[in-house]
C-alpha positions as CSV (number, residue, x, y, z in Angstrom):
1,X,31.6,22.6,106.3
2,X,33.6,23.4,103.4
3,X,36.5,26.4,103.4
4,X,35.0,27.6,100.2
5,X,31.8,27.6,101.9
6,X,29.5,30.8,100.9
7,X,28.0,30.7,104.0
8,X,31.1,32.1,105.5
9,X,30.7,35.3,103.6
10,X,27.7,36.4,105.7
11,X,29.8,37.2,108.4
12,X,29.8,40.6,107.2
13,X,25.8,40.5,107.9
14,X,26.0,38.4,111.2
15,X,28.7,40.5,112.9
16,X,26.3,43.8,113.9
17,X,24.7,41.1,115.4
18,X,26.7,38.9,117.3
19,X,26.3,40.2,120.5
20,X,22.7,39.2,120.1
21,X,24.2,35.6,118.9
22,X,26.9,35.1,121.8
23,X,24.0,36.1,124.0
24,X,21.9,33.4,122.7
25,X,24.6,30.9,122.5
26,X,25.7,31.7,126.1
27,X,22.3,31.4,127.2
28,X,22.0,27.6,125.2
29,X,25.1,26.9,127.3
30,X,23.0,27.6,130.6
31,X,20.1,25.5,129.1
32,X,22.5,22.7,128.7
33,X,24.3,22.7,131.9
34,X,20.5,22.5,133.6
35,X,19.5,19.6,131.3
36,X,22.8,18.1,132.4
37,X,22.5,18.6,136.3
38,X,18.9,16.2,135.9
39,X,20.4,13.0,135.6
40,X,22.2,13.0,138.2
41,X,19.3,14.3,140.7
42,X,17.4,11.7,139.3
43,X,19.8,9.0,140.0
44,X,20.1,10.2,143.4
45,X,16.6,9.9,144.1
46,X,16.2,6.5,142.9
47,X,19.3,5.9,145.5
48,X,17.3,7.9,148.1
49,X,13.9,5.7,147.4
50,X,15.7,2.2,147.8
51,X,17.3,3.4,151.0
52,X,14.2,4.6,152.2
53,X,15.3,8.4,152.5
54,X,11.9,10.4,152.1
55,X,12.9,13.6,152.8
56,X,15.8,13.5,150.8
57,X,13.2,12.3,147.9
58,X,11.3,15.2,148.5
59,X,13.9,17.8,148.4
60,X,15.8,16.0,145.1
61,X,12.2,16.0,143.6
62,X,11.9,19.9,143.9
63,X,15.2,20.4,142.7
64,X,14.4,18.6,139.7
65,X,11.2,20.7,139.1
66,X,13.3,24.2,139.6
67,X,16.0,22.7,137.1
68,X,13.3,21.8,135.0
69,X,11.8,25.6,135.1
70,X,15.1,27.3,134.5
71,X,15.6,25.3,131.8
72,X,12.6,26.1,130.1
73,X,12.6,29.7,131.1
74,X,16.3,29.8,129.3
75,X,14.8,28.1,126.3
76,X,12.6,30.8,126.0
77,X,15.5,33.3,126.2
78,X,17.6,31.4,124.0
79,X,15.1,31.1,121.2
80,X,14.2,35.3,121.7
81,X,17.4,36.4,121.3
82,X,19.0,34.0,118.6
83,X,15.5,34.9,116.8
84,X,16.0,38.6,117.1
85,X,19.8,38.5,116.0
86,X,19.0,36.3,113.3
87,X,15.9,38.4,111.9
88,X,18.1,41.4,111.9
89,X,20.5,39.5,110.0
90,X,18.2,38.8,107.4
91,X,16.8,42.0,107.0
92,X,20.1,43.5,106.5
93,X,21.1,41.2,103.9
94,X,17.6,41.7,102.1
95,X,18.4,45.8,102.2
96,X,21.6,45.2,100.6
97,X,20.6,42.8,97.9
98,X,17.8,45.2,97.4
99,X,20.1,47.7,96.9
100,X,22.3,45.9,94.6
101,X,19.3,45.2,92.3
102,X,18.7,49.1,92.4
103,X,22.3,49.7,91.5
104,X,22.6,46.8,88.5
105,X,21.8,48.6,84.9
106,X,19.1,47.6,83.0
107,X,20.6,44.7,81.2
108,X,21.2,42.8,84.2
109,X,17.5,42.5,85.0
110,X,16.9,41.9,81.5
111,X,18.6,38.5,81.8
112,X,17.4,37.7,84.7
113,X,14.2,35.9,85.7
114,X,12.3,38.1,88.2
115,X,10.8,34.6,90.2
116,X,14.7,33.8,90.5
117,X,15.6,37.2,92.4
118,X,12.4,37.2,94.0
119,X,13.4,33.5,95.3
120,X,16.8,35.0,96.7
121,X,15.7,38.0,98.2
122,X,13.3,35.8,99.7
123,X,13.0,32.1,100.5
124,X,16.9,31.9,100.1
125,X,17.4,35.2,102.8
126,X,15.2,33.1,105.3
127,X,16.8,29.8,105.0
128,X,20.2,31.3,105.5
129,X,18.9,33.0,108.6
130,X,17.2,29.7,110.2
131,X,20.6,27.7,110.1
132,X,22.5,31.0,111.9
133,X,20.1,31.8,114.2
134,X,19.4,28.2,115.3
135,X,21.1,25.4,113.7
136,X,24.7,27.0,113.9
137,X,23.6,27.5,117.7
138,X,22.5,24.4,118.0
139,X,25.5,22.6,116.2
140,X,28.0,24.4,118.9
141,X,25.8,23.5,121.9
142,X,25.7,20.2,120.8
143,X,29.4,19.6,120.4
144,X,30.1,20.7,123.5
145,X,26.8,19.1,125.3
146,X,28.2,15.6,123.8
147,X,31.9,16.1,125.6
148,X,30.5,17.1,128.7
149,X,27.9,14.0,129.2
150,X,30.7,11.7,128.1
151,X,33.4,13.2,130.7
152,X,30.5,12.9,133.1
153,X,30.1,9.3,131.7
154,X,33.7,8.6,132.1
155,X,33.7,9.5,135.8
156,X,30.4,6.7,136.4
157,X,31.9,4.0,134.2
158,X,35.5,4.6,131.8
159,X,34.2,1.4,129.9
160,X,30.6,2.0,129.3
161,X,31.5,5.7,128.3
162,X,34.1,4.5,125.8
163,X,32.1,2.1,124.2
164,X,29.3,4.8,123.6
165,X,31.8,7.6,122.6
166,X,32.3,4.7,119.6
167,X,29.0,5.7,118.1
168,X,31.0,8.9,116.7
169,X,33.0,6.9,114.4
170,X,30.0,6.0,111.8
171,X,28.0,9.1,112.3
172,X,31.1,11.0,111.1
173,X,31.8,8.6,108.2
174,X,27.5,9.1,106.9
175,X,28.4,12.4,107.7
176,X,30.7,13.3,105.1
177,X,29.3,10.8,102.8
178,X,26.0,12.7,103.4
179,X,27.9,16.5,102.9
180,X,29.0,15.7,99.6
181,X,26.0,14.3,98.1
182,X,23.4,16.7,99.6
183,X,25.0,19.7,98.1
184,X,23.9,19.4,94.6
185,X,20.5,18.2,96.0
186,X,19.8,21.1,97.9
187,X,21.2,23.3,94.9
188,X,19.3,22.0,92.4
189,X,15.9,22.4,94.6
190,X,16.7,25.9,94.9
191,X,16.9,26.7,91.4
192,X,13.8,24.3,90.6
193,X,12.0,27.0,93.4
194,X,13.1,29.8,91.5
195,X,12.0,28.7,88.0
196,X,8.3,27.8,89.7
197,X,8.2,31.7,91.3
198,X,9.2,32.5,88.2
199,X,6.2,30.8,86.7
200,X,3.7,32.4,89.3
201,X,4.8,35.6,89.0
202,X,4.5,35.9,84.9
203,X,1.0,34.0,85.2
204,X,0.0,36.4,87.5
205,X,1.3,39.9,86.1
206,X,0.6,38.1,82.3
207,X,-3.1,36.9,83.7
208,X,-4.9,39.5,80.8
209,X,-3.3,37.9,78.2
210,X,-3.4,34.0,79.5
211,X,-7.5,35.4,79.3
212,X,-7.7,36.9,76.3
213,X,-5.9,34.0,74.5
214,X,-8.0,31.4,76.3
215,X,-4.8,29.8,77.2
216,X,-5.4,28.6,81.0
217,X,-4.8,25.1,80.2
218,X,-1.3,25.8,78.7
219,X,-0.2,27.6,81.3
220,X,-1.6,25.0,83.9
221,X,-0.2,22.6,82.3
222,X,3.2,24.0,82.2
223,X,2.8,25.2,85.9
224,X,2.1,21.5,86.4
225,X,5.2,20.4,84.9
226,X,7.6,22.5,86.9
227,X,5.7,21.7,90.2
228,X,6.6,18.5,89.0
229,X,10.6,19.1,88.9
230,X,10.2,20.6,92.2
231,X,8.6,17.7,93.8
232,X,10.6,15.0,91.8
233,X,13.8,17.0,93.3
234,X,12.7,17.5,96.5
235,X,11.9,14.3,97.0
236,X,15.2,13.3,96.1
237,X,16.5,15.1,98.6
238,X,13.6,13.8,101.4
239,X,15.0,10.4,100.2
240,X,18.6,10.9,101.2
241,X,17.7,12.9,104.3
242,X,15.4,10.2,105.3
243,X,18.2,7.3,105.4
244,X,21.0,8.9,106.4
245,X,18.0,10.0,110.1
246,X,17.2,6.5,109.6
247,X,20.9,6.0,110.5
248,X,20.9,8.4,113.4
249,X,17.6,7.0,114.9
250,X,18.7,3.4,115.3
251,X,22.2,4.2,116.5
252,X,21.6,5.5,119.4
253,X,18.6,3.0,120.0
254,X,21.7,-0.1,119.9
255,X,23.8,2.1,122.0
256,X,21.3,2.1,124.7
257,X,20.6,-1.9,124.2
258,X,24.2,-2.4,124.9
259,X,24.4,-0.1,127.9
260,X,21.5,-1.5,129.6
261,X,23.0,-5.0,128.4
262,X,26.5,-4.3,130.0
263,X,24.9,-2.0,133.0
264,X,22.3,-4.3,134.4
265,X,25.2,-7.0,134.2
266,X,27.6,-4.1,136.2
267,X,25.0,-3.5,138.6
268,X,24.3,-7.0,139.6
269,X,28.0,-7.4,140.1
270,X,28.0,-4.4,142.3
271,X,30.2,-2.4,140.1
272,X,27.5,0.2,139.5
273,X,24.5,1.3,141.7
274,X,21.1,1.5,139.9
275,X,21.2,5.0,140.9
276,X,24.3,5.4,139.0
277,X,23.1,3.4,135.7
278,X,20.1,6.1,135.6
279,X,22.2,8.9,135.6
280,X,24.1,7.1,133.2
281,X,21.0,6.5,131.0
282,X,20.0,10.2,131.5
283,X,23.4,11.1,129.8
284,X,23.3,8.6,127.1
285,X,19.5,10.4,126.5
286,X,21.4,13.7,126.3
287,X,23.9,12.4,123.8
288,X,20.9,11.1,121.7
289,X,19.6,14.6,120.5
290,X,22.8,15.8,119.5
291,X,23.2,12.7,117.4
292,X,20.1,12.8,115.9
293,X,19.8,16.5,114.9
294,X,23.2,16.0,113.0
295,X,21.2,15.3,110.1
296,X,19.1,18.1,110.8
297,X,21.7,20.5,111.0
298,X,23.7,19.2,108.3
299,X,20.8,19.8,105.8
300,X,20.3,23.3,107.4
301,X,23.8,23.7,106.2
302,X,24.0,22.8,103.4
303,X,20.5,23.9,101.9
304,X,22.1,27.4,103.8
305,X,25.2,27.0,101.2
306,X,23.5,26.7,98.1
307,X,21.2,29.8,99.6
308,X,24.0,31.9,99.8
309,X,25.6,30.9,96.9
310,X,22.4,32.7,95.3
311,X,22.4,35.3,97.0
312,X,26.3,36.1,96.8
313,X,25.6,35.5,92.5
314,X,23.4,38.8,92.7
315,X,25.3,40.8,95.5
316,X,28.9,39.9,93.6
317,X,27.7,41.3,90.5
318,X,29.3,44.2,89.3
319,X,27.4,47.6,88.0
320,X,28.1,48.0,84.3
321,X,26.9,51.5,84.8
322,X,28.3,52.9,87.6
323,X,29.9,56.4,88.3
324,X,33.9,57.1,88.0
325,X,35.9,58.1,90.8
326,X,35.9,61.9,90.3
327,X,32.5,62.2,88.7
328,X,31.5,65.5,88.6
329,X,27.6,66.9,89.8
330,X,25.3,68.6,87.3
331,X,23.3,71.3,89.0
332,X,21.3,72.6,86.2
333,X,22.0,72.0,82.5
334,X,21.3,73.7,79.4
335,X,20.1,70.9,77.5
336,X,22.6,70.4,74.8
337,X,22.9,67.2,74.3
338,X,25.9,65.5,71.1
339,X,26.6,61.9,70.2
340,X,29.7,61.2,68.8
341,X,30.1,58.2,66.9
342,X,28.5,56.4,69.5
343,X,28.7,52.7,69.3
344,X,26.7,49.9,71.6
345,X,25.8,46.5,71.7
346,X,24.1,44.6,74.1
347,X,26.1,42.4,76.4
348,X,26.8,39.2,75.1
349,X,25.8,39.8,71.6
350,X,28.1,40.4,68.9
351,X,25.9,42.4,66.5
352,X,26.1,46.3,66.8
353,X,22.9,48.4,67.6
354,X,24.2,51.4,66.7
355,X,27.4,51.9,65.2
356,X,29.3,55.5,64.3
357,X,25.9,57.6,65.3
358,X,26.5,61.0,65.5
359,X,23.9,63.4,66.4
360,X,22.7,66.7,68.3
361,X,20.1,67.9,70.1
362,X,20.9,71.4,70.8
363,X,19.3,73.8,74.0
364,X,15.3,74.0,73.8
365,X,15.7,72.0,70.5
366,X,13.3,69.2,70.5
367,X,14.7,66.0,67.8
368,X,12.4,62.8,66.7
369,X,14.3,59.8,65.7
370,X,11.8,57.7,63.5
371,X,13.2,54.2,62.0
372,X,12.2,51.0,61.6
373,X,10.5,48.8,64.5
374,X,14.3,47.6,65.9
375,X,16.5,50.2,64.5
376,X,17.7,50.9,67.6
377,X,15.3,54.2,68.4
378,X,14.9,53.2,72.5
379,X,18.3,52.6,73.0
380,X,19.3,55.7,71.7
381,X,16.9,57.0,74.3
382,X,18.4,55.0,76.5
383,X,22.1,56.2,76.4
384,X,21.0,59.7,77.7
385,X,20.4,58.7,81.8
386,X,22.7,55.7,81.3
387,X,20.4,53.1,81.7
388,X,22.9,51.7,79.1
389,X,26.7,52.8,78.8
390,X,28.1,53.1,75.1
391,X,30.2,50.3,73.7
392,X,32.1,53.0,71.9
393,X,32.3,56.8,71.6
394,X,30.1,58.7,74.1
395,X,27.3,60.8,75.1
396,X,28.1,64.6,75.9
397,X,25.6,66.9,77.8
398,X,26.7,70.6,77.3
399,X,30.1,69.4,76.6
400,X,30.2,66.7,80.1
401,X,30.6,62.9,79.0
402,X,27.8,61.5,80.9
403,X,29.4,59.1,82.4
404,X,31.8,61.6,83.8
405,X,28.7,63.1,85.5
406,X,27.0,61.7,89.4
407,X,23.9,59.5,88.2
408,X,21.9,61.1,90.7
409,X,22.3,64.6,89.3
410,X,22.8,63.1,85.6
411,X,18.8,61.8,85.9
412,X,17.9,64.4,87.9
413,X,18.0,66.8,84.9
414,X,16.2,64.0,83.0
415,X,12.5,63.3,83.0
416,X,11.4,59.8,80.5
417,X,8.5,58.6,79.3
418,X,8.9,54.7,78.3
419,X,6.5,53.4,75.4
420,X,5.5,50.7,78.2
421,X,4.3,52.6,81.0
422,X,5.3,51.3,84.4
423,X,2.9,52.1,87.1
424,X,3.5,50.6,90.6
425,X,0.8,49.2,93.0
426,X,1.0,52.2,95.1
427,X,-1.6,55.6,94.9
428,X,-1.6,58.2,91.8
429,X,-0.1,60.6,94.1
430,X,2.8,58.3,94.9
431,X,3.4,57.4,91.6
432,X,3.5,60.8,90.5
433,X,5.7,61.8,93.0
434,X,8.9,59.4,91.9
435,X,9.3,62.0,89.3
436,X,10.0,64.4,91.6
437,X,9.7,63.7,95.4
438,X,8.9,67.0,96.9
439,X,6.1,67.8,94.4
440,X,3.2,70.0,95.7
441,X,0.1,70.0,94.7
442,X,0.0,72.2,92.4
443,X,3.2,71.1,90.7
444,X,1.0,67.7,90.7
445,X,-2.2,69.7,89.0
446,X,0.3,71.2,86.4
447,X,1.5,68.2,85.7
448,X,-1.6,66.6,84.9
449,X,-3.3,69.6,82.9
450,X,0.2,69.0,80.8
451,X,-0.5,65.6,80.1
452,X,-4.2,65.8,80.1
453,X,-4.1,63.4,82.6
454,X,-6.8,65.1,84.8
455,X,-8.8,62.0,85.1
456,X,-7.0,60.7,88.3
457,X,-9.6,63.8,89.9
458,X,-12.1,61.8,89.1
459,X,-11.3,58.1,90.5
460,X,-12.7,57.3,93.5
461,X,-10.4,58.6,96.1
462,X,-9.0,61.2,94.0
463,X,-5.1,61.5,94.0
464,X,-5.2,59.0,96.9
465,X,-6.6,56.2,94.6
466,X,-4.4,53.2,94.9
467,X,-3.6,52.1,91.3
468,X,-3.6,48.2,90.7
469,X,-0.5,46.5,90.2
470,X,1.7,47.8,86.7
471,X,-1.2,50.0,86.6
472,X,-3.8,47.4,85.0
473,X,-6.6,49.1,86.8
474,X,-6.2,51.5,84.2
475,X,-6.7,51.9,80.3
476,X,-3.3,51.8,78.4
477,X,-4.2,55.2,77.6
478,X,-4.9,56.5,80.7
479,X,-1.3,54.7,82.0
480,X,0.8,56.2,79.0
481,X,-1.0,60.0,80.2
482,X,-0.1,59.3,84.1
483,X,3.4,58.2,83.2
484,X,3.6,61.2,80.5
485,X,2.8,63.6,84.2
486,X,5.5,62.1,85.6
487,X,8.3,62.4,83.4
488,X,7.6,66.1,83.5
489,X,6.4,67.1,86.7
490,X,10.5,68.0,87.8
491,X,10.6,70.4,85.1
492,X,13.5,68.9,83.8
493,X,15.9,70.4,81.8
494,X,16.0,67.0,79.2
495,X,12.7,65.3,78.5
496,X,13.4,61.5,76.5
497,X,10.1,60.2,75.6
498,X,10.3,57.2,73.9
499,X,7.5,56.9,71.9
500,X,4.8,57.8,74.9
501,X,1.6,58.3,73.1
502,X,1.5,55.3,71.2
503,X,-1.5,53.7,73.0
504,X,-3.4,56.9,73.5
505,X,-6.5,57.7,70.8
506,X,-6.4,60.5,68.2
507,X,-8.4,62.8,70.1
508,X,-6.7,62.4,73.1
509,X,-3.3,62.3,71.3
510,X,-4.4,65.8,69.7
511,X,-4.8,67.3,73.4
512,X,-1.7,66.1,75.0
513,X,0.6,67.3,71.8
514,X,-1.1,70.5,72.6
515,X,-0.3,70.8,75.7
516,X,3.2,69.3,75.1
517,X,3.3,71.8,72.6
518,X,4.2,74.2,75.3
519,X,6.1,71.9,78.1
520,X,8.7,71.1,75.2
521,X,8.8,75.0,73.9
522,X,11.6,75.7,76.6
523,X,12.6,72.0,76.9
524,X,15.6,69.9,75.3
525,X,13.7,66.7,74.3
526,X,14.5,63.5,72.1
527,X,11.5,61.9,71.0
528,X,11.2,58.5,69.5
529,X,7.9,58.6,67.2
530,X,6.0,57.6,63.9
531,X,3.0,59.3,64.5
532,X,3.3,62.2,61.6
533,X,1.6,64.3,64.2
534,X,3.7,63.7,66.6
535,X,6.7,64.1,64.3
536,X,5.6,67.7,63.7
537,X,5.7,68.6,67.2
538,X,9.9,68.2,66.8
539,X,12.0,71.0,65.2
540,X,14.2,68.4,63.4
541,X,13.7,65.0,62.6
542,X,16.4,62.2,62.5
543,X,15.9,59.5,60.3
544,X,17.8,56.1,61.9
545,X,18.6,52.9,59.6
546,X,21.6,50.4,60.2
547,X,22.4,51.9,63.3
548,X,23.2,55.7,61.6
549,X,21.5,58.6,61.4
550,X,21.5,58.8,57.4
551,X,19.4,61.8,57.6
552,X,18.1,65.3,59.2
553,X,15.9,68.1,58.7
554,X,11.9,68.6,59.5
555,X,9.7,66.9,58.9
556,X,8.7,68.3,55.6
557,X,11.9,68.2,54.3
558,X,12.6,64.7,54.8
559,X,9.3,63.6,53.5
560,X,9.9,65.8,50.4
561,X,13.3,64.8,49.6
562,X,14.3,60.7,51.3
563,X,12.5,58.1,50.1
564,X,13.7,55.2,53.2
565,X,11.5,58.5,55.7
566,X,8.5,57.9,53.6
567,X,8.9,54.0,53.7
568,X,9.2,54.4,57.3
569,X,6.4,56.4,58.1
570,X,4.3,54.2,55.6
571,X,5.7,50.9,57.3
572,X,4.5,52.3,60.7
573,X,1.2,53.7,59.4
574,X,0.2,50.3,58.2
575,X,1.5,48.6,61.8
576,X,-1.0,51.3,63.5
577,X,-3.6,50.2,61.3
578,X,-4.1,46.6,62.0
C-alpha cells in the first residue's frame, strides 16, 4: 500500500480497538501454527503405514483430529474477536461522521447529494471495516504463514523449497501492476454507488410527485441508466480481478506439477522419503492460500482506499459556521436584534444576496420582510441562528455579534418555522419535543392550542402517533401547523418564521394568526410574509429589493405611500391565486 494511503488515517478509529485486533491476530497466529504442525503428522503416518507401525498410525491419526479441532475452535475465536474489534471500529467512525454532518452549515449539505453521504456513512464505513477486521489480518498471517512453510520446506529439501519460493517473483510483479490499475476502478464504482443511492433516495422521498406527474417511466428509465454505469464499472473491475486470480490460480497449480515432477524423481533416488514429499506437499498447500488470496486482499485494499478517501472528504471538511475561541453564552436575551450593513453571498457564487442591509428588530417588536420571490427574505431569516454566517458586516443580538455567541445557547433563544416544514419519521410527540427536549405535557398542549394544531389529539394513537417519513402522512397544512408548535413550544425569546403559513387555508390561517396574535405580543419575531393578513400581524414592515431594505413602516403606511410594496404584494397575490 501506498504512504499517502487514506486508509492509514483510520488509525485514530482502530486504535480503541486494537487490543481486540492483536487478540485476534495473535489468535490467527495459533490457527496457523496448527494448520502447520498437520503436514508433518501426516507425513509421518504415511512413514508409519509403509513400515507397518499400527499403533503409531493410530496415535498420529488422533493427533491429527485434535490439531484439526483446535484449529477450528481458534477460527472461531479469531473470526469473534477481529469481528467485534472491527464492528466497533465502524460504529465509531459512523458516530463521528455523523457528527460532522451535524456540525457542517447548511450550505454544505446543500451541495451535497444525500445518496453520496448516505453511501459513505454507509457502504463505504463497512467496506473499510471488512479489510481491517479480516483482510489486514489475513494479509499479516499470511506473510508470515508463507516464511514459516518455506523455512520448514528448506529444512526437507533447500532445492525444492527454492525453486517454489520463485513463485514470489511474478505474483509481486501482477501485484503492483494490479495496485495501480485497480485504484481508479474501485474509485470510480464507488462514486457510480453513490450517484445510484442518490437516485433511490429522491425517487423514494419525490414518489408524490413522480405520481402526480405520471412520470414513472422517466424515472425508470433514468434509474436504468445509472444501474447501467454501475454494472458497466463493476464489471470492469470483475474483469481485472478475474485475470490477475486467474494468475494466482494456475501458479501454484505449475508449482505443484514441478514439485511432484522433481520429488517423485528425489524419492526414487532415495533423497527424499514419501513421507517427507507429503509433508512437503502439505506445505506447498499452505503456501497456496496465501498466494491466492493476494488478489483478494489486494482488492479489499484498495476498494478500502477509495472508501476512506470518501469518507475522510466529509470528516476533513471544515465548519463554515463554527463558534470562536472565547465565544460567549447567552442565558436569556431580550430580543433586540440589528443588522448592520450586512453582506452575504452563497459560497462559490459571486453575486451578492444581500448587500449593505441594515435593519432592526427591537425587544417584543415583531418585523415582516415582504419582497419579491428571491429577494433574499429566507436568508435574512437565516443569518439570525447562523445557519449561514455573513459575508460582510454582522448580526448583533442585544448588542452580542452572533457569532461571538455559543451556537447552542445562540439557537437556544431561537425557535423557527421554515416555509417547508420538516417532519421526521418518528411520533408527534417526538417531533415536538426537538423544539424543546424536556417539554411536558402541558407545555406540548399549549403549544398546540397556539398553533391550532390540536388535531394530533385526534390521530389514532394520539401524541404517540408515528408521523410518516418528512411528514407525508400529513396534509401540508397540517405539517406547516405541527412545525409552527414546535418553533414555539421553548418559549423562546426570538421567534424567525419564514413564511410558515403559506400552505395552510384561510380559515385556518385566520385561527393560527389569532392565536399567534398573542404568542408574538411578548416575543421578538422576524417574519418573512405576503399574506396582507399576515403582514398586519407585524408592528413594522420591511420592504426588501436588490438586497436592501429600501423601506419601513406598517403596513398601512407602506401601502399608502411605496408603489414597489404594492407591486409586491400584488405580484404575490396573483402567485397565490393560480
Amino acid at each position: 500500500m501506498r504512504s499517502d494511503n487514506a486508509l492509514l488515517r483510520c488509525r485514530d478509529f482502530a486504535r480503541p480497538h486494537a487490543r481486540g485486533l492483536a487478540f485476534s491476530l495473535l489468535v490467527g497466529f495459533g490457527m496457523m501454527g496448527a494448520g502447520l504442525a498437520i503436514p508433518p503428522i501426516v507425513g509421518a503416518v504415511i512413514d508409519a503405514l509403509r513400515a507397518g507401525e499400527r499403533r503409531t498410525v493410530v496415535v498420529l491419526g488422533l493427533a491429527v483430529v485434535g490439531v484439526g479441532l483446535a484449529e477450528a475452535g481458534l477460527a472461531y475465536v479469531r473470526r469473534t474477536t477481529a469481528a467485534r474489534a472491527s464492528i466497533g471500529m465502524e460504529r465509531d467512525m459512523r458516530d463521528a461522521i455523523y457528527a460532522r454532518l451535524q456540525r457542517l452549515p447548511v450550505s454544505f449539505h446543500d451541495g451535497w447529494q444525500s445518496g453520496q453521504l448516505l453511501s459513505r456513512a454507509m457502504g463505504d464505513l463497512s467496506t473499510i471495516r471488512r479489510f481491517i477486521g479480516f483482510g489486514l489480518v489475513f494479509l499479516v498471517i499470511n506473510v508470515v504463514q508463507f516464511g514459516a512453510a518455506l523455512y520448514l520446506m528448506i529444512r526437507l529439501n533447500a532445492p525444492l523449497a527454492v525453486f517454489t519460493a520463485a513463485i514470489a517473483i511474478p505474483v509481486v510483479l501482477f501485484t503492483r501492476r494490479f495496485d495501480l490499475r485497480y485504484h481508479d476502478i474501485s474509485r470510480k464504482v464507488q462514486d457510480n454507488e453513490g450517484d445510484l443511492t442518490t437516485i433511490i433516495e429522491e425517487s423514494t422521498t419525490g414518489i408524490r410527485i413522480i405520481k402526480a406527474f405520471g412520470r414513472a417511466a422517466f424515472v425508470t428509465h433514468r434509474f436504468g441508466k445509472q444501474t447501467d454505469v454501475v454494472h458497466d464499472s463493476s464489471m470492469e473491475a470483475v474483469r481485472l480481478t478475474a485475470s490477475f486470480w486467474t494468475l494466482l490460480h494456475l501458479l501454484p497449480n505449475l508449482n505443484l506439477m514441478a514439485v511432484l515432477g522433481f520429488g517423485g524423481w528425489a524419492v526414487s533416488t532415495g533423497r527424499m522419503s514419501v513421507g517427507g514429499l507429503a509433508a512437503f506437499v502439505g506445505y506447498l498447500n499452505q503456501l497456496t492460500w496465501p498466494i491466492r488470496s493476494v488478489g483478494w486482499i489486494l482488492a479489499g485494499a484498495e476498494q478500502a482506499r477509495t472508501a476512506a478517501e470518501r469518507v475522510f472528504e466529509v470528516l476533513d471538511t471544515q465548519p463554515s459556521v463554527s463558534e470562536r475561541p472565547r465565544a460567549v453564552k447567552i442565558d436569556a436575551a431580550a430580543g433586540h436584534i440589528r443588522f448592520e450593513n450586512v453582506a452575504f453571498a452563497y459560497p462559490g457564487s459571486l453575486a451578492r444576496v444581500l448587500d449593505g442591509l441594515d435593519l432592526e428588530v427591537r425587544p417584543g417588536e415583531t418585523l415582516a420582510i415582504v419582497g419579491l420571490t428571491g429577494c433574499g427574505k429566507t436568508t435574512v431569516a437565516s443569518l439570525v441562528p447562523r445557519l449561514h454566517d455573513v459575508s460582510g458586516g454582522r448580526v448583533l443580538l442585544d448588542g452580542t455579534d452572533v457569532r461571538d455567541a455559543t451556537l447552542h445557547s445562540l439557537r437556544g433563544q431561537i425557535g423557527m418555522a421554515f416555509e417547508e416544514p420538516i417532519l421526521f419519521s418518528m411520533s408527534a410527540r417526538e417531533n415536538l419535543l426537538l423544539g424543546r427536549a424536556r417539554a411536558t405535557d402541558d407545555d406540548i398542549r399549549r403549544a398546540l392550542e397556539t398553533a391550532d394544531a390540536t388535531f394530533v389529539y385526534d390521530l389514532p394513537w394520539g401524541l404517540d402517533t408515528r408521523i410518516g417519513e418528512q411528514g407525508h402522512s400529513l396534509s401540508g397544512g397540517q405539517r406547516q401547523r405541527l412545525a409552527l408548535a414546535r418553533a414555539i413550544i421553548g418559549n423562546p425569546r426570538v421567534l424567525v418564521l419564514d413564511d410558515p403559513l403559506s400552505a395552510v387555508d384561510v380559515h385556518t390561517e385566520a385561527q393560527i394568526e389569532a392565536a399567534l396574535a398573542r404568542v408574538l405580543s411578548g416575543t421578538t419575531a422576524l417574519l418573512s410574509a405576503h399574506r396582507p393578513s399576515t403582514l398586519a400581524l407585524a408592528d413594522r414592515v420591511a420592504l426588501l429589493d436588490g438586497g436592501t431594505i429600501v423601506a419601513t413602516g406598517t403596513h398601512t403606511e407602506l401601502l399608502e405611500s411605496v408603489p414597489l410594496y404594492r407591486d409586491v404584494l400584488s405580484h404575490d397575490a396573483r402567485e397565490d391565486a393560480r
